[in-house]
PyMOL Python script that loads the backbone (N, CA, C, O; Angstrom):
from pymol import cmd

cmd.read_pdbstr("""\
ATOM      1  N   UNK A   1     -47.599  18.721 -31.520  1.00  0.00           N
ATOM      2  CA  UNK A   1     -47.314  17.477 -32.195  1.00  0.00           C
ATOM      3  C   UNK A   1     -46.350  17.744 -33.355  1.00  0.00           C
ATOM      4  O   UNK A   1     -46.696  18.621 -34.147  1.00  0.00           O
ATOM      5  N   UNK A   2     -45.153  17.093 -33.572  1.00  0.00           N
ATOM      6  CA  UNK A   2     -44.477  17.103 -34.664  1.00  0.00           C
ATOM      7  C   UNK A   2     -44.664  15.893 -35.370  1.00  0.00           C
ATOM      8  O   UNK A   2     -44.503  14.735 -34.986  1.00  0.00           O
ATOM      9  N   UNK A   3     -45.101  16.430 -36.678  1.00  0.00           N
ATOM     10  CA  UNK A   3     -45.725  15.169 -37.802  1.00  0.00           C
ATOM     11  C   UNK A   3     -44.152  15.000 -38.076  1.00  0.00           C
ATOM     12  O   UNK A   3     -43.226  15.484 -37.425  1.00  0.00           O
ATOM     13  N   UNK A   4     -44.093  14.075 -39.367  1.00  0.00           N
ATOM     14  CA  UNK A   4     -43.373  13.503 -40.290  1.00  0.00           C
ATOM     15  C   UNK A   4     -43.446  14.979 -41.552  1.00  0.00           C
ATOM     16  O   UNK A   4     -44.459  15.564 -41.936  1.00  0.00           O
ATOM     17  N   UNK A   5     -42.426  15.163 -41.831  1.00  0.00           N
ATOM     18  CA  UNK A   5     -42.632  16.011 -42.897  1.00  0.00           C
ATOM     19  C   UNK A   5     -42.543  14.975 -44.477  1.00  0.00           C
ATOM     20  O   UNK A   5     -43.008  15.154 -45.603  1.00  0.00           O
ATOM     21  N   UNK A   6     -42.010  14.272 -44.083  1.00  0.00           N
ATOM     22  CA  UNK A   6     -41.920  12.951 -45.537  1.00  0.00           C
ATOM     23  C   UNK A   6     -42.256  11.415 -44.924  1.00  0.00           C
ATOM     24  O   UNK A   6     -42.289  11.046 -43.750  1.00  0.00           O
ATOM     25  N   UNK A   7     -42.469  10.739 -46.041  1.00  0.00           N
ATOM     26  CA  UNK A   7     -42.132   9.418 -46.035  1.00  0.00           C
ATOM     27  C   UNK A   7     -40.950   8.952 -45.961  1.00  0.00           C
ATOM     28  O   UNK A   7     -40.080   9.407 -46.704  1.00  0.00           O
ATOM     29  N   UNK A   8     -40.683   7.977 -45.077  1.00  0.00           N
ATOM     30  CA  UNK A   8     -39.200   7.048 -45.345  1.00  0.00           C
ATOM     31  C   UNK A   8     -39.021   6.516 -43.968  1.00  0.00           C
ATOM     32  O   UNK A   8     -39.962   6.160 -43.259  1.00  0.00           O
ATOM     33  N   UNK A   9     -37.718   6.477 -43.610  1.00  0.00           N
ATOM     34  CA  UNK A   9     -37.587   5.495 -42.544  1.00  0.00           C
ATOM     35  C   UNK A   9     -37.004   6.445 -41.868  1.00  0.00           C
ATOM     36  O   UNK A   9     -36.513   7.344 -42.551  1.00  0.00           O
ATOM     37  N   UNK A  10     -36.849   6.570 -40.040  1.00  0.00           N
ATOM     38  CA  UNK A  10     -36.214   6.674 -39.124  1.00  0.00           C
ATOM     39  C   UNK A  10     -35.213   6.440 -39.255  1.00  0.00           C
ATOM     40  O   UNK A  10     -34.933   5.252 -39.421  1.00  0.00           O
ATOM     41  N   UNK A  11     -33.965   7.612 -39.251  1.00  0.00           N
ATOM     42  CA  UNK A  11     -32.690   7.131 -38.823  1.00  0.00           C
ATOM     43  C   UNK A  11     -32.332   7.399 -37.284  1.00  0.00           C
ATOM     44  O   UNK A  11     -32.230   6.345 -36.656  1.00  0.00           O
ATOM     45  N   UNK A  12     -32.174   8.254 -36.726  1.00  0.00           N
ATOM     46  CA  UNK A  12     -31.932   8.284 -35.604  1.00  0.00           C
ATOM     47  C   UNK A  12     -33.237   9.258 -34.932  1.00  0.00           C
ATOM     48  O   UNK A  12     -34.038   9.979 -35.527  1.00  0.00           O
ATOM     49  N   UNK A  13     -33.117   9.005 -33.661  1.00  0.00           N
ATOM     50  CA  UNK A  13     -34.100   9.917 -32.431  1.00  0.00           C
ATOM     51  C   UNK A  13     -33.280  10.896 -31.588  1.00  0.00           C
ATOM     52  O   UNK A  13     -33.014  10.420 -30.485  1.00  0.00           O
ATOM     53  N   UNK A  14     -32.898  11.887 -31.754  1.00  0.00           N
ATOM     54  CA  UNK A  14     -31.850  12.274 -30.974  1.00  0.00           C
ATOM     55  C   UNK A  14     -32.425  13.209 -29.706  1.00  0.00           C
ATOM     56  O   UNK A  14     -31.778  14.191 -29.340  1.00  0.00           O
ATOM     57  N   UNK A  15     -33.724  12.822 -29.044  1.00  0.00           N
ATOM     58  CA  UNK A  15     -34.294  13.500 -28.061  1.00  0.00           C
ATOM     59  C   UNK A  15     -35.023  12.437 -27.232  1.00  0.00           C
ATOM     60  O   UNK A  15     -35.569  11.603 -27.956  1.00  0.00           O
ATOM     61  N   UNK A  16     -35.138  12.291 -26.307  1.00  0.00           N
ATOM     62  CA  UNK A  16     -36.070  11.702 -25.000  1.00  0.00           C
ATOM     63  C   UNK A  16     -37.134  12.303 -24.519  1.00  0.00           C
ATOM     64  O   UNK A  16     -37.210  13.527 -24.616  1.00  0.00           O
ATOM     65  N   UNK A  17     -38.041  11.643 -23.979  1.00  0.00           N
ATOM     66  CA  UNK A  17     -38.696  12.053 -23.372  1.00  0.00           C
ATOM     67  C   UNK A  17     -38.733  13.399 -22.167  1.00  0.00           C
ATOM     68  O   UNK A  17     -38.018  13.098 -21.212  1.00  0.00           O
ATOM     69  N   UNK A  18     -39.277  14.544 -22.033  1.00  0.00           N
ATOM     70  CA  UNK A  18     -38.721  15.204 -20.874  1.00  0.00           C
ATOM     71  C   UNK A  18     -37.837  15.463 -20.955  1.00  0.00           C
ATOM     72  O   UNK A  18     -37.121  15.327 -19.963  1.00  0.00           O
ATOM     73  N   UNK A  19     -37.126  16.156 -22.504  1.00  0.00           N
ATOM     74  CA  UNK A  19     -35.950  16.856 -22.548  1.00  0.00           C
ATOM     75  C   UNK A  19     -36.701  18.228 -23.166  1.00  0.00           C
ATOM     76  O   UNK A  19     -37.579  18.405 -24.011  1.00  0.00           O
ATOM     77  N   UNK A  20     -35.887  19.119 -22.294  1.00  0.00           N
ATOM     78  CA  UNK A  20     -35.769  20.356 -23.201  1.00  0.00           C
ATOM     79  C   UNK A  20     -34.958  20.559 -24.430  1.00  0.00           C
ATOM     80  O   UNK A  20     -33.801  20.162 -24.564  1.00  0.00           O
ATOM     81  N   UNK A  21     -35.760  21.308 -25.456  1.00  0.00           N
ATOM     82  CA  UNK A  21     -35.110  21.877 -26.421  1.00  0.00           C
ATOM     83  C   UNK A  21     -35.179  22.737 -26.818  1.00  0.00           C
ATOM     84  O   UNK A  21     -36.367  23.060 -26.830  1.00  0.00           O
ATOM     85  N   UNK A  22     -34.284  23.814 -27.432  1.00  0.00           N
ATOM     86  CA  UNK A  22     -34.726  24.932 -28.303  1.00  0.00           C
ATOM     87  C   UNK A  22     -35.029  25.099 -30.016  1.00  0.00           C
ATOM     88  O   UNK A  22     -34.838  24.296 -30.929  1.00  0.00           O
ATOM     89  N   UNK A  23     -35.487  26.252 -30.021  1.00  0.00           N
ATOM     90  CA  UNK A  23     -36.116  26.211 -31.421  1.00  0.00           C
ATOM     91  C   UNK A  23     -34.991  26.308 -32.453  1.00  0.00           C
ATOM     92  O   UNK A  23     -34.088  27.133 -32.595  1.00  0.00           O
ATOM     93  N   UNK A  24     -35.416  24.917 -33.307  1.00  0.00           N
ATOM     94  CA  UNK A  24     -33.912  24.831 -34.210  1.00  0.00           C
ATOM     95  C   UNK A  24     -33.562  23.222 -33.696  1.00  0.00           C
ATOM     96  O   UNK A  24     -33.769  22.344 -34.533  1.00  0.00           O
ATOM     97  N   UNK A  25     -33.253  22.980 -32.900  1.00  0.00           N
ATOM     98  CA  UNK A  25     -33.031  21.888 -32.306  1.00  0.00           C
ATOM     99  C   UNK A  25     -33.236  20.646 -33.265  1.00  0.00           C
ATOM    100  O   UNK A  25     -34.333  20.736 -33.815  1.00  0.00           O
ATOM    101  N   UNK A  26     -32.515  19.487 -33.652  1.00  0.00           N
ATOM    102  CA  UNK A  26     -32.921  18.902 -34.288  1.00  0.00           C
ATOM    103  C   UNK A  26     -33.451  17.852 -33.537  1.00  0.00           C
ATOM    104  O   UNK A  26     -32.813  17.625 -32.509  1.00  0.00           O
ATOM    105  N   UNK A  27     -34.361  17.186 -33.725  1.00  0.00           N
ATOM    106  CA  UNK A  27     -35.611  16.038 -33.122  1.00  0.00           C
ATOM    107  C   UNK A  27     -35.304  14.672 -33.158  1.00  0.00           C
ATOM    108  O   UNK A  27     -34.881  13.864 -32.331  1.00  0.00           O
ATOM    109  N   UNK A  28     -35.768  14.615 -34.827  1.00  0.00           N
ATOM    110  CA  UNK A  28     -35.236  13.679 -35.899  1.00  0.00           C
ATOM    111  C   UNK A  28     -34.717  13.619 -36.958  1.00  0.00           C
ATOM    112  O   UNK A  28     -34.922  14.509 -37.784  1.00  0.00           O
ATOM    113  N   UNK A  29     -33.733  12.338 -37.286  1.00  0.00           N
ATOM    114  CA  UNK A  29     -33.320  12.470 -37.965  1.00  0.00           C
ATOM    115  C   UNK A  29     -34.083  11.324 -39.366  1.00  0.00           C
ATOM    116  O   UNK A  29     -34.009  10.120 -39.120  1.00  0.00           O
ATOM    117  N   UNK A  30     -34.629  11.654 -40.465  1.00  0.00           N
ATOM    118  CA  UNK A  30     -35.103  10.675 -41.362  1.00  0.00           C
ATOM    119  C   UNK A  30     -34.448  10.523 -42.439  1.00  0.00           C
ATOM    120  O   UNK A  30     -33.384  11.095 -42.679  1.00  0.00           O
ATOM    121  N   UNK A  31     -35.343   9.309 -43.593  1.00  0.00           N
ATOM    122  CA  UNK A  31     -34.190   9.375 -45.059  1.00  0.00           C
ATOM    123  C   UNK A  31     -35.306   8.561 -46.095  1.00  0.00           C
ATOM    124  O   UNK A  31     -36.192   7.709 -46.160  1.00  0.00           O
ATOM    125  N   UNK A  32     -34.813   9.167 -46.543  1.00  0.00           N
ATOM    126  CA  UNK A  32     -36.427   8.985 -47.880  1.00  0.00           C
ATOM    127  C   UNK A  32     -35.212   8.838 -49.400  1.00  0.00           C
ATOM    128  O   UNK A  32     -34.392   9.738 -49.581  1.00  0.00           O
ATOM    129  N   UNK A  33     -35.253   8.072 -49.999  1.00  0.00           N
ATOM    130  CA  UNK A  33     -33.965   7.815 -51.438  1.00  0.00           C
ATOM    131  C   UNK A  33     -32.892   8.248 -51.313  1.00  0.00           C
ATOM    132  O   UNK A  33     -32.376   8.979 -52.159  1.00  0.00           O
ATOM    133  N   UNK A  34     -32.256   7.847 -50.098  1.00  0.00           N
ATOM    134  CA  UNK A  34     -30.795   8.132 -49.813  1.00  0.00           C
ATOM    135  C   UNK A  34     -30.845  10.113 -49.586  1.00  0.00           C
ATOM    136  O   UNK A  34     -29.776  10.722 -49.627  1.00  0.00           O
ATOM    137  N   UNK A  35     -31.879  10.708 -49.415  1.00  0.00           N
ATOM    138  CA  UNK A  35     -31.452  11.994 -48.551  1.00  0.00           C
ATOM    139  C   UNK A  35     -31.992  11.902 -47.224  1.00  0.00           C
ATOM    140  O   UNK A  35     -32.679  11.153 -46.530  1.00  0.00           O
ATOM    141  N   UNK A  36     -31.504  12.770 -47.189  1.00  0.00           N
ATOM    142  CA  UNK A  36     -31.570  13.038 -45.309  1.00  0.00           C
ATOM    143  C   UNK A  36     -32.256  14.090 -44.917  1.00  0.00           C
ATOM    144  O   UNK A  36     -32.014  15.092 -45.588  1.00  0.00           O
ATOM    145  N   UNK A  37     -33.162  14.248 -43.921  1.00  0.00           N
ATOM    146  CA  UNK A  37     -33.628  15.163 -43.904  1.00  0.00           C
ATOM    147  C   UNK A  37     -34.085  15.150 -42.348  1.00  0.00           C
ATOM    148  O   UNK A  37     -34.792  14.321 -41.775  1.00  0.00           O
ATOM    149  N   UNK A  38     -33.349  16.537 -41.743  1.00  0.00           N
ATOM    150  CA  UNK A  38     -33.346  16.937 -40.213  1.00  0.00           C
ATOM    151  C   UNK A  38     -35.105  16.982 -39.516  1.00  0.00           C
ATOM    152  O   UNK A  38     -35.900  17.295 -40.403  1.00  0.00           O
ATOM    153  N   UNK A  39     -35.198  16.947 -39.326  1.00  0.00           N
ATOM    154  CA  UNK A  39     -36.502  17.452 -38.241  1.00  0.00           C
ATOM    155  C   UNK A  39     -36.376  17.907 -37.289  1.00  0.00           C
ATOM    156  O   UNK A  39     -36.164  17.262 -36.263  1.00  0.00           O
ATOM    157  N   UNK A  40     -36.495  19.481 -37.362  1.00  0.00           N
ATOM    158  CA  UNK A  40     -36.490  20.419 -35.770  1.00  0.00           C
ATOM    159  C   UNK A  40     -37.486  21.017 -35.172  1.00  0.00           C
ATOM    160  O   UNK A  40     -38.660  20.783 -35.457  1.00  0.00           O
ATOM    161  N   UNK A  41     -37.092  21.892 -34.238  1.00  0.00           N
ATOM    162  CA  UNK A  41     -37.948  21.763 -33.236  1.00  0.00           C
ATOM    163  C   UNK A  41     -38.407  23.195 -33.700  1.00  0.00           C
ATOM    164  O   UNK A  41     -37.520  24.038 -33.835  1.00  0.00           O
ATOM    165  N   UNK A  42     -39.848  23.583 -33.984  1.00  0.00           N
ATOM    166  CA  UNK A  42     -39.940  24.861 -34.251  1.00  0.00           C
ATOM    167  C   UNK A  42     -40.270  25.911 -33.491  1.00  0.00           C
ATOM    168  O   UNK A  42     -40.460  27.065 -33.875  1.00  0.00           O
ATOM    169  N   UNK A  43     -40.347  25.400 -32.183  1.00  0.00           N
ATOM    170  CA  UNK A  43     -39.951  26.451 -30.757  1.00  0.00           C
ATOM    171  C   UNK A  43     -39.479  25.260 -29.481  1.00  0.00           C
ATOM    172  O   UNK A  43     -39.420  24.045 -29.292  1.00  0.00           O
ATOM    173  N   UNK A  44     -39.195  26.626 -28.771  1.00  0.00           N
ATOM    174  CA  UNK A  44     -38.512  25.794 -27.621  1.00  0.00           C
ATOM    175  C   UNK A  44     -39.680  25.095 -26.471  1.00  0.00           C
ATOM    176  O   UNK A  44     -40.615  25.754 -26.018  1.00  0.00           O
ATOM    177  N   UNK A  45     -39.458  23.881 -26.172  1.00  0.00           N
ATOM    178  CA  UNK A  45     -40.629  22.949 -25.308  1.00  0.00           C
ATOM    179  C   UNK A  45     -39.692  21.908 -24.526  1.00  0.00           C
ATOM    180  O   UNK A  45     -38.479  21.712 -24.452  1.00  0.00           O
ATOM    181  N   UNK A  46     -40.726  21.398 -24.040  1.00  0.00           N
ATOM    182  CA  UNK A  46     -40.081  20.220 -23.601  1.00  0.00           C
ATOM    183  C   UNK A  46     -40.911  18.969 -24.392  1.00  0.00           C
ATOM    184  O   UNK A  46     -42.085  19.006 -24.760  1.00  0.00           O
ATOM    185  N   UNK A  47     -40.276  18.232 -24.493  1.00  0.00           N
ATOM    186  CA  UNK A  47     -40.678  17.026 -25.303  1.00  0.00           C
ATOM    187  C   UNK A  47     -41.587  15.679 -24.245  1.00  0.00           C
ATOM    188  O   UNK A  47     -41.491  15.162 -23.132  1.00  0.00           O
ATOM    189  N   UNK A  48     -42.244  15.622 -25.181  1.00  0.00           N
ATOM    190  CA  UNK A  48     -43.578  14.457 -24.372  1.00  0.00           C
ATOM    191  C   UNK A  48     -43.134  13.287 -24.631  1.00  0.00           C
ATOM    192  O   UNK A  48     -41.994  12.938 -24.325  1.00  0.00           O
ATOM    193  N   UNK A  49     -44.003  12.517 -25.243  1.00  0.00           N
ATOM    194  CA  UNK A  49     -43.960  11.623 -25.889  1.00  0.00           C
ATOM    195  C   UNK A  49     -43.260  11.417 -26.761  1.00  0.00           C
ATOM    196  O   UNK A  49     -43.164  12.329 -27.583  1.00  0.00           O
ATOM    197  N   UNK A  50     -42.179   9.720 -27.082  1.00  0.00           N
ATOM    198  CA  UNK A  50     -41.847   9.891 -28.306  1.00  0.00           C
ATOM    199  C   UNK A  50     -42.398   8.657 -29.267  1.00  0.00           C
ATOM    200  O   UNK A  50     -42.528   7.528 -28.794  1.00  0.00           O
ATOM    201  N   UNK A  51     -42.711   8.953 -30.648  1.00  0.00           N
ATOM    202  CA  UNK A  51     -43.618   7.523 -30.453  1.00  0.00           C
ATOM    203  C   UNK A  51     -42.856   7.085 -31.961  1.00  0.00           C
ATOM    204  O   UNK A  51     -43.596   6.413 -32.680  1.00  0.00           O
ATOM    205  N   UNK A  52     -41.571   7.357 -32.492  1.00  0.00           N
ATOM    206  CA  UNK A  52     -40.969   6.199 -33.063  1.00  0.00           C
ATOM    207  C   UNK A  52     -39.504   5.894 -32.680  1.00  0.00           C
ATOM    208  O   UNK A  52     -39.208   6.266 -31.545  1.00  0.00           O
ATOM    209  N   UNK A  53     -38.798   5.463 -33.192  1.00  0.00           N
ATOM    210  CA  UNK A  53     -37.608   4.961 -32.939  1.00  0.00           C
ATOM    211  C   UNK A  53     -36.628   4.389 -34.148  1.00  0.00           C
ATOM    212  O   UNK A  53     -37.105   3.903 -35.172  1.00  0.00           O
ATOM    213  N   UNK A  54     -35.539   4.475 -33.967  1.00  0.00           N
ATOM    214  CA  UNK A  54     -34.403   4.222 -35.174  1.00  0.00           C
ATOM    215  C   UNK A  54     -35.028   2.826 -35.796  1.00  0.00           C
ATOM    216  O   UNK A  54     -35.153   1.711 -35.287  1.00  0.00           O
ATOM    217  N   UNK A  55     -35.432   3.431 -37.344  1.00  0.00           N
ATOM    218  CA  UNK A  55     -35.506   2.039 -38.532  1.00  0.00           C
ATOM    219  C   UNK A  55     -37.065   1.354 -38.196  1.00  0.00           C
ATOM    220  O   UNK A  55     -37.293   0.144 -38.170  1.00  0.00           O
ATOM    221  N   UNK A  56     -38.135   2.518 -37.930  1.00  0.00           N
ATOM    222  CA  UNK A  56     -39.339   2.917 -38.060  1.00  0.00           C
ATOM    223  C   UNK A  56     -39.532   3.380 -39.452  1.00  0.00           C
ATOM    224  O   UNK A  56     -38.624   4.091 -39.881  1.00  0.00           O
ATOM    225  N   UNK A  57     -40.527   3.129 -40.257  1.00  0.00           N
ATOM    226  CA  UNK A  57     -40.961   3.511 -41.353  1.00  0.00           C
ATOM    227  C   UNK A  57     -42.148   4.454 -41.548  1.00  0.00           C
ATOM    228  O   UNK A  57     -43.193   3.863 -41.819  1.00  0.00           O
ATOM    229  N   UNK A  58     -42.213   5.571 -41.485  1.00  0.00           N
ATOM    230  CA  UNK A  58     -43.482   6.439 -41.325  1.00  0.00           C
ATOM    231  C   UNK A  58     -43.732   6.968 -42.566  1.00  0.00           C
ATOM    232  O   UNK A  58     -42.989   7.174 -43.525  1.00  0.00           O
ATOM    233  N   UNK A  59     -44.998   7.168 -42.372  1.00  0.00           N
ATOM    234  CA  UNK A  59     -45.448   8.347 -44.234  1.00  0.00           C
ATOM    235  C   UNK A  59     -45.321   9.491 -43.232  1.00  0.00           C
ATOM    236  O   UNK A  59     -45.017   9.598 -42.044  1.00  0.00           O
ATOM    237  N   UNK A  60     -45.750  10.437 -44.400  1.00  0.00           N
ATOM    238  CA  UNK A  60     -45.612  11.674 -44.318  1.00  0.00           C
ATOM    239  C   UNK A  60     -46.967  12.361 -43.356  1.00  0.00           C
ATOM    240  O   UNK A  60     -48.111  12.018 -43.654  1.00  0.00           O
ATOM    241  N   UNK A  61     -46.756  13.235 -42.325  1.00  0.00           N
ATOM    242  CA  UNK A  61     -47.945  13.754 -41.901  1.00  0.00           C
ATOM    243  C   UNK A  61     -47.819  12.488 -40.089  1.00  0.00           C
ATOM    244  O   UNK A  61     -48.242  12.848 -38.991  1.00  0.00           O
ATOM    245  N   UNK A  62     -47.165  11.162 -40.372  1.00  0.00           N
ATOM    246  CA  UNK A  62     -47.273  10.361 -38.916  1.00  0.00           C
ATOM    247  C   UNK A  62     -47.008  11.272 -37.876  1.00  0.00           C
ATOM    248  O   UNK A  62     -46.382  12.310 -38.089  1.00  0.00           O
ATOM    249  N   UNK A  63     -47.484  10.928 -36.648  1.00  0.00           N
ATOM    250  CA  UNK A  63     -46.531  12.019 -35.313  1.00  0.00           C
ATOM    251  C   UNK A  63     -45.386  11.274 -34.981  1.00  0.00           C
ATOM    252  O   UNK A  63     -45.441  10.063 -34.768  1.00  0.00           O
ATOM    253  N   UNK A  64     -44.338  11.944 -34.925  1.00  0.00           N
ATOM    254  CA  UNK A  64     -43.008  11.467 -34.369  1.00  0.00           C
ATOM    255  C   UNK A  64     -42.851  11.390 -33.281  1.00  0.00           C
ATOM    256  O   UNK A  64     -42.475  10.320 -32.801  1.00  0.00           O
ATOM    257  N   UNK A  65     -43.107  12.616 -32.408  1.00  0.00           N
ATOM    258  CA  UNK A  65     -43.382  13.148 -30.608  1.00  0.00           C
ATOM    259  C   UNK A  65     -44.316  13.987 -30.432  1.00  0.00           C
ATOM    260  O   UNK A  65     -45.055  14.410 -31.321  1.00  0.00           O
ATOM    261  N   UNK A  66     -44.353  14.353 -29.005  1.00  0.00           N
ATOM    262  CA  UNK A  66     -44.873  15.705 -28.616  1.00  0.00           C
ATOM    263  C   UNK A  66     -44.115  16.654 -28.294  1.00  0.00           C
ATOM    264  O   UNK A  66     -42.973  16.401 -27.910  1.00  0.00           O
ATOM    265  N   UNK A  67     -44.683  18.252 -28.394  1.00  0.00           N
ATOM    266  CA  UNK A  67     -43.543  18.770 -27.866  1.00  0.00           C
ATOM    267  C   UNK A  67     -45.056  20.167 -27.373  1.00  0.00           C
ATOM    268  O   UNK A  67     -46.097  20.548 -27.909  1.00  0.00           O
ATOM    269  N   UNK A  68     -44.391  20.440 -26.249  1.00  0.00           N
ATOM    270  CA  UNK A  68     -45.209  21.166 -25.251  1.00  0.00           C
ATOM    271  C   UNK A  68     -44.399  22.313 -24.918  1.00  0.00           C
ATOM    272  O   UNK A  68     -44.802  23.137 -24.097  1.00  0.00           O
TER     273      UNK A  68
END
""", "prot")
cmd.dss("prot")
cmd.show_as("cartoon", "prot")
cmd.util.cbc("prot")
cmd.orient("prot")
């Protein structure tokens, strides 16, 4: 499961369902007071579930996807 590392909003999703990725990979993209902040993948999986989407508002700790 990849949580939310902050509060703020969804900017972009840049992975699907049933994609591979490697470790490093960025996931998501979020933004909490005008910074930005990547979300990657901290090994290589394939991705499950994704359970937000661009201009979603999550706290910190929400699940974003799965990754298997």
């Amino acid at each position: 499961m990849i949580e939310a590392p902050i509060t703020g909003r969804v900017v972009e999703v840049k992975v699907k369902a049933g994609e591979v990725v490697d470790a490093g990979s960025t996931l998501v993209v979020m933004e909490a007071m005008k910074t930005r902040v990547e979300v990657k993948a901290p090994k290589r999986g394939r991705v499950g579930e994704v359970y937000v989407k661009a201009g979603d508002v999550v706290k910190q700790g929400d699940p974003l996807l799965s990754l298997a």
